[in-house]
PAVOMI-704908 format. One record per residue: x, y negated, z of N, C-alpha, C in turn; residue number from 1. Coordinates in pm, 1 decimal. Each point is the difference from the previous one (the first is absolute). Example, Ala and Ser with C-alpha at 12.3 -4.5 7.8 and 13.67 -1.06 7.14 Angstrom:
// PAVOMI-704908
n.east->1319.0; n.north->569.0; n.up->780.0; ca.east->-89.0; ca.north->-119.0; ca.up->0.0; c.east->90.0; c.north->-120.0; c.up->0.0; pos->1
n.east->-35.0; n.north->-105.0; n.up->-72.0; ca.east->82.0; ca.north->-119.0; ca.up->6.0; c.east->-77.0; c.north->-109.0; c.up->73.0; pos->2
END
This chain:
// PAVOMI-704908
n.east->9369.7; n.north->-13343.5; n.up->9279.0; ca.east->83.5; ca.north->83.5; ca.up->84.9; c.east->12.7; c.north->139.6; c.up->-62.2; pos->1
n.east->112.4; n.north->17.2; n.up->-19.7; ca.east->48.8; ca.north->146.3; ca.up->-98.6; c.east->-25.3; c.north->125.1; c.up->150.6; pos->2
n.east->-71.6; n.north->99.4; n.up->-21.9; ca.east->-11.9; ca.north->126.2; ca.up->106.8; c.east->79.0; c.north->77.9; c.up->-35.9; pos->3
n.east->119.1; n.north->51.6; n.up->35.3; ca.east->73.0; ca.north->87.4; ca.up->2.8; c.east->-34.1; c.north->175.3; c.up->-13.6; pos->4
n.east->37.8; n.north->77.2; n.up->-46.9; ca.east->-88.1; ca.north->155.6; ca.up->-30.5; c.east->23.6; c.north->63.1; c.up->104.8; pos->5
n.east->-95.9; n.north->112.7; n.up->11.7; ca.east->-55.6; ca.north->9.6; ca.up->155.0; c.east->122.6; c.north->161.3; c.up->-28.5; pos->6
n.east->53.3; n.north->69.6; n.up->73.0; ca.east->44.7; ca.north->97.7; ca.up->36.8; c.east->-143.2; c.north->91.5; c.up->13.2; pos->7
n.east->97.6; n.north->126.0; n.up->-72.5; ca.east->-125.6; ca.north->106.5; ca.up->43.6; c.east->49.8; c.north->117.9; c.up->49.6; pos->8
n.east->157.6; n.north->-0.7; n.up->-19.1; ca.east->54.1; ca.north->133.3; ca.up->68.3; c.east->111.3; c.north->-40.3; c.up->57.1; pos->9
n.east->72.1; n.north->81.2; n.up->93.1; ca.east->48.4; ca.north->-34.5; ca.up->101.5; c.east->80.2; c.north->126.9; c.up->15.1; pos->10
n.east->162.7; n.north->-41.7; n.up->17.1; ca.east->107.5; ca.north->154.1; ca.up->86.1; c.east->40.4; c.north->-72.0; c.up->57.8; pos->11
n.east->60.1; n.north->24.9; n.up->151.8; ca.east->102.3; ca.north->-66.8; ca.up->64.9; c.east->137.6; c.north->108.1; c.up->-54.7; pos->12
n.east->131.5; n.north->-91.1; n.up->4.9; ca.east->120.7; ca.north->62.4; ca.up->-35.9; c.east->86.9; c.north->-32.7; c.up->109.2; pos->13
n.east->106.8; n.north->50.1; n.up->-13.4; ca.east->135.7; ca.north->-52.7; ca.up->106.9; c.east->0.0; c.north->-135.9; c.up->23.0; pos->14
n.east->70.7; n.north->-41.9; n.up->120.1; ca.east->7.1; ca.north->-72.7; ca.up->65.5; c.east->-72.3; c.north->-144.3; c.up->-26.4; pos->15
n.east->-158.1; n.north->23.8; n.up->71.7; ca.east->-64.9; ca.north->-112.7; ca.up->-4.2; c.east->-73.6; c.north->-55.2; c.up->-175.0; pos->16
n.east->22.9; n.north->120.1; n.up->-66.5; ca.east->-46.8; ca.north->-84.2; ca.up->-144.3; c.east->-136.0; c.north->122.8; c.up->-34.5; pos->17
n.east->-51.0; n.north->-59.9; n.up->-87.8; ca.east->-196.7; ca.north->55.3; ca.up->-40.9; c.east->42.4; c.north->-27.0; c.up->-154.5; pos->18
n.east->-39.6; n.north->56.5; n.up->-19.9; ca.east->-22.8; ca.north->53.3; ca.up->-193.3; c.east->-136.4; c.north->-50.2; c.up->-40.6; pos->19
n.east->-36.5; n.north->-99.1; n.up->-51.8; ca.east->-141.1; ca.north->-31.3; ca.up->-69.0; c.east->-42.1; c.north->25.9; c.up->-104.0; pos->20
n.east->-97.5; n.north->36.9; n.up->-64.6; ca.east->-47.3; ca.north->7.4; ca.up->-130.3; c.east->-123.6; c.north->-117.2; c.up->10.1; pos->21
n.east->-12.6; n.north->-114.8; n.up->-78.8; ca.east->-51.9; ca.north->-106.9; ca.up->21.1; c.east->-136.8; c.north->48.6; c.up->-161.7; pos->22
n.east->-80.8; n.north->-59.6; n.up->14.8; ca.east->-148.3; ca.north->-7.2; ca.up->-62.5; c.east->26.9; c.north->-14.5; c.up->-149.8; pos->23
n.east->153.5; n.north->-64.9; n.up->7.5; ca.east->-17.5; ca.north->-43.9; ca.up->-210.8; c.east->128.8; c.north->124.6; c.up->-20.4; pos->24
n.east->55.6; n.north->93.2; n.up->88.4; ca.east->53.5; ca.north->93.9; ca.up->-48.9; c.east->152.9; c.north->-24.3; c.up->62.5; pos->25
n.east->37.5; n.north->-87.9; n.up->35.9; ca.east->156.3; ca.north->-55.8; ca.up->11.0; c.east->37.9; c.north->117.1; c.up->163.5; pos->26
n.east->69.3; n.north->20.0; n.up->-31.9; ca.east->38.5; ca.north->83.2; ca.up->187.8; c.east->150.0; c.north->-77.3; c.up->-9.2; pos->27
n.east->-33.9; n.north->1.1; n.up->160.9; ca.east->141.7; ca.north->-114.6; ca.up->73.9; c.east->51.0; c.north->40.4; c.up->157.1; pos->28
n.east->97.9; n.north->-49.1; n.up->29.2; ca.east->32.1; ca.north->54.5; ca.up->116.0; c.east->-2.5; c.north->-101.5; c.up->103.5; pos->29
n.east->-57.0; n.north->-3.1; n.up->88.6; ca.east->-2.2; ca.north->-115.9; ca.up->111.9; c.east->75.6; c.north->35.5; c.up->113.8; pos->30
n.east->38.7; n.north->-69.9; n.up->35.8; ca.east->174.8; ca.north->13.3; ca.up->135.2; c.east->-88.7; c.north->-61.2; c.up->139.6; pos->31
n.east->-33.7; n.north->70.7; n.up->46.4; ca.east->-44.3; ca.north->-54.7; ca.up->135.1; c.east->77.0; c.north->-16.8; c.up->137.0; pos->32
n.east->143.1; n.north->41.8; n.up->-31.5; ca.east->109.3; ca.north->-16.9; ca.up->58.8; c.east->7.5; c.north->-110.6; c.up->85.2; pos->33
n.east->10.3; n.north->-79.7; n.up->-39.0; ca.east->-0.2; ca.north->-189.3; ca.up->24.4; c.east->-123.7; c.north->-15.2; c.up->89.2; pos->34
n.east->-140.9; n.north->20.9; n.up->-32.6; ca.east->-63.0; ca.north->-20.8; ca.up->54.4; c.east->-67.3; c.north->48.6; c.up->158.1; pos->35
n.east->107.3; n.north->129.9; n.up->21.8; ca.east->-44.2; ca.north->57.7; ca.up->111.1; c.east->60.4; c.north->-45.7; c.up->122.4; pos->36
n.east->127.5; n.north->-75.7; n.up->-5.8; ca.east->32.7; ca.north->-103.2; ca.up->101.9; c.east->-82.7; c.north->-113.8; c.up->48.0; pos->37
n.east->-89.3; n.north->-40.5; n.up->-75.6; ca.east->-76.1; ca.north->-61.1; ca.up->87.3; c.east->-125.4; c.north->47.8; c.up->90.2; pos->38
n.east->-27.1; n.north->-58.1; n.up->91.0; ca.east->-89.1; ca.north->42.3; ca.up->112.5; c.east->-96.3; c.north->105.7; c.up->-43.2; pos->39
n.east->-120.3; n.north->-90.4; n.up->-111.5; ca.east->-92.6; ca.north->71.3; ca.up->-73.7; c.east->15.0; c.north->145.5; c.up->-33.6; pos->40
n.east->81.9; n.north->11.4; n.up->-44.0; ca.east->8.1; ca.north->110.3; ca.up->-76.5; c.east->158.6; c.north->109.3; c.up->54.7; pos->41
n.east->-4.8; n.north->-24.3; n.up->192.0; ca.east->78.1; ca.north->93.8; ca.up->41.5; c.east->-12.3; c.north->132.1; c.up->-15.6; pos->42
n.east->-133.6; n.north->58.1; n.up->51.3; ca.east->-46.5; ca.north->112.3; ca.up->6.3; c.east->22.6; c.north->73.1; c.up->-134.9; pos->43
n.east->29.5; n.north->-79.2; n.up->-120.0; ca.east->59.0; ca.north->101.4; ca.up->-145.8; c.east->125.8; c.north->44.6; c.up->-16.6; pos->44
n.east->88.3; n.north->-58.9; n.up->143.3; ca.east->154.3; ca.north->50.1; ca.up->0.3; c.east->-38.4; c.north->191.7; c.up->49.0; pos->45
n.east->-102.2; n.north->72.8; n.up->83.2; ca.east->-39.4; ca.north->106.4; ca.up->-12.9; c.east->-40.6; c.north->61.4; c.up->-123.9; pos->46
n.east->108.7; n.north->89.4; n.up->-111.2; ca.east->35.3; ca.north->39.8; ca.up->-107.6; c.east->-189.1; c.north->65.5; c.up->32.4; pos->47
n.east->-39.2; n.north->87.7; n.up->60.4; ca.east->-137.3; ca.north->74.8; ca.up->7.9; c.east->-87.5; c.north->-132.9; c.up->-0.2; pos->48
n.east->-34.6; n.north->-94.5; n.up->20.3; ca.east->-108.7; ca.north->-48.8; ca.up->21.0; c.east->52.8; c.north->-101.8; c.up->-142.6; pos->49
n.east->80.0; n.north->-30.5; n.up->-58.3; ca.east->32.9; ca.north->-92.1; ca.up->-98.0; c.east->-46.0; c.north->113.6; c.up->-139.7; pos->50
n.east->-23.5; n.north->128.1; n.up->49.9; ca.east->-28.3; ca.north->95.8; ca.up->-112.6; c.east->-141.2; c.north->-34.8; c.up->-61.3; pos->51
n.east->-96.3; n.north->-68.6; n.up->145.8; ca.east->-126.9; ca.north->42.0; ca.up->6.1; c.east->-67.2; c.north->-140.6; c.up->-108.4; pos->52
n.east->40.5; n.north->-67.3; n.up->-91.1; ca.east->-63.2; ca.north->-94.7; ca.up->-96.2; c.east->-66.2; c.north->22.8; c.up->-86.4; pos->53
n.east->-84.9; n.north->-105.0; n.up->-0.4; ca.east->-124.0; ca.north->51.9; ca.up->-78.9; c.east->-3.7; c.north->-86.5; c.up->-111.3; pos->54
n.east->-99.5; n.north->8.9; n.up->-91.0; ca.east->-30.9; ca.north->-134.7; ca.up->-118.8; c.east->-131.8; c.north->-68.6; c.up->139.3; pos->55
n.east->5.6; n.north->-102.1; n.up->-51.3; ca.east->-107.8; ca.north->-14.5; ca.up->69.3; c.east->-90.3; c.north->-143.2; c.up->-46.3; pos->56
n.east->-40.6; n.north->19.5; n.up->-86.2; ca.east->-93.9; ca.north->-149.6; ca.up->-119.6; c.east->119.9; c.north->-44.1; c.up->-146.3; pos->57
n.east->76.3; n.north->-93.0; n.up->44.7; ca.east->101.2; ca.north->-70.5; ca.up->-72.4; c.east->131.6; c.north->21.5; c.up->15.9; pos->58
n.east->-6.9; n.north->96.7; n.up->131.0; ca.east->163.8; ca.north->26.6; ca.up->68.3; c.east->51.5; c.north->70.6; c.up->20.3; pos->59
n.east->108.8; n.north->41.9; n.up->135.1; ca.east->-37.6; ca.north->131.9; ca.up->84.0; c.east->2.8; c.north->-61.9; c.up->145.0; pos->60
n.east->-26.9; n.north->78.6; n.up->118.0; ca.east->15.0; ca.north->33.6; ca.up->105.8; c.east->-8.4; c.north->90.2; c.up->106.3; pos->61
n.east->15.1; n.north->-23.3; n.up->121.2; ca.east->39.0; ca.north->82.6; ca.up->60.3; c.east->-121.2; c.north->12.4; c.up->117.7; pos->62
n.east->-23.1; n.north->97.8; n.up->97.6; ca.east->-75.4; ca.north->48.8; ca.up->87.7; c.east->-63.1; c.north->-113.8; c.up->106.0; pos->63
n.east->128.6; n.north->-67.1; n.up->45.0; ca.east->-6.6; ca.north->-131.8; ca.up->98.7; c.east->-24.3; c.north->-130.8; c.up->-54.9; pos->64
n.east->-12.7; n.north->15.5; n.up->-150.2; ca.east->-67.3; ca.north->-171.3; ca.up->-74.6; c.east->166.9; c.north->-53.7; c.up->-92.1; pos->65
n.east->83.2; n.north->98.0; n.up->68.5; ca.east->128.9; ca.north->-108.4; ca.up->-108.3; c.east->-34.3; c.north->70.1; c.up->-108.7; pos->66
n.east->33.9; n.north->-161.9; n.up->-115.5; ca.east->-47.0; ca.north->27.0; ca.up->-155.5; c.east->109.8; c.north->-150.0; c.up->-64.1; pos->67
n.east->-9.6; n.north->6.6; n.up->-147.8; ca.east->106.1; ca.north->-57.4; ca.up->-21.1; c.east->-97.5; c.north->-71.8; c.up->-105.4; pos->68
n.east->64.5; n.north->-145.6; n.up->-14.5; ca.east->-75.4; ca.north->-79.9; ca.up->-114.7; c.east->-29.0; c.north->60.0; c.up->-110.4; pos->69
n.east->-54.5; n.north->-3.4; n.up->-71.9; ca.east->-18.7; ca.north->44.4; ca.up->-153.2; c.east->95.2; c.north->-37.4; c.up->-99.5; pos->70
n.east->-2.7; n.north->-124.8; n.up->35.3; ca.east->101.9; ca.north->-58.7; ca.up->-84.4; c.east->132.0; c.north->59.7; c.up->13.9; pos->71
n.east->73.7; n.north->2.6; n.up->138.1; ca.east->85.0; ca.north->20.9; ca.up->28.3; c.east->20.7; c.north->163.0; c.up->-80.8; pos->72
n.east->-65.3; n.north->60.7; n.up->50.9; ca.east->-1.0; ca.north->170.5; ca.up->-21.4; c.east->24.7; c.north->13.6; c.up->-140.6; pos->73
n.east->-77.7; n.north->-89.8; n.up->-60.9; ca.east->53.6; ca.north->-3.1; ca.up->-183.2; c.east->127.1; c.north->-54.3; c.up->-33.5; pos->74
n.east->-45.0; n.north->-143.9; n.up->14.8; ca.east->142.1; ca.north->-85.4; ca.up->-39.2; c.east->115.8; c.north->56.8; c.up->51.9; pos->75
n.east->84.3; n.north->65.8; n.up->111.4; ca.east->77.8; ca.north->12.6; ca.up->118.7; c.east->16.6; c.north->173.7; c.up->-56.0; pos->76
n.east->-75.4; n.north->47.6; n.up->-48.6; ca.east->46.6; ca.north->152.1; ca.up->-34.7; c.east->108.0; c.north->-23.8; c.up->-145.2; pos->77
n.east->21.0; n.north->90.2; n.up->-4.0; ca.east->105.9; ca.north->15.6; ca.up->-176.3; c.east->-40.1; c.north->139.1; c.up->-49.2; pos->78
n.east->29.1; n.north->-33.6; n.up->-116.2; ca.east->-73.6; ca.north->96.7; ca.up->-99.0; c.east->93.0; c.north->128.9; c.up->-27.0; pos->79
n.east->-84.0; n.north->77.8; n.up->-1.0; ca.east->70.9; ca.north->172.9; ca.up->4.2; c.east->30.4; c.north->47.1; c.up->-142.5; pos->80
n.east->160.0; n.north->-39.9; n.up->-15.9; ca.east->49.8; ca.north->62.1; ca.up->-139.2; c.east->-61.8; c.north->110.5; c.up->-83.0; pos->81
n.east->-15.6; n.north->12.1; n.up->-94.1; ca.east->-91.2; ca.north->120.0; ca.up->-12.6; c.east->121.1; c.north->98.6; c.up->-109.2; pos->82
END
């Protein structure tokens, strides 16, 4: 089983997207747009409390327990032109 690289820094940007800098150096942008329509993860449609993400082991999350696969958070981001 391949482990995906852990995030170690973290910006939130406009509308619903987080800026990563991942463990082997790569930074990517993840769209959390999509994901805040569902139930789980209502409370991140509040621009202030969607600010408040953390790294948190392999990932990120948030205050109330929403957190996003690992996999997903890697695979599902795109890579920041440099």
């Amino acid at each position: 089983m391949y482990i995906v690289p852990k995030p170690i820094q973290i910006k939130t940007l406009e509308n619903y997207k987080i800026k990563i800098k991942f463990e082997n150096g790569e930074e990517k942008v993840f769209d959390m747009e999509k994901y805040i329509h569902e139930k789980f993860y209502e409370k991140l449609k509040d621009k202030k409390y969607f600010k408040n993400v953390r790294v948190a082991g392999n990932t990120i999350e948030w205050e109330n327990g929403e957190d996003v696969a690992p996999e997903n958070l890697y695979y599902d981001s795109i890579l920041e032109k440099e």
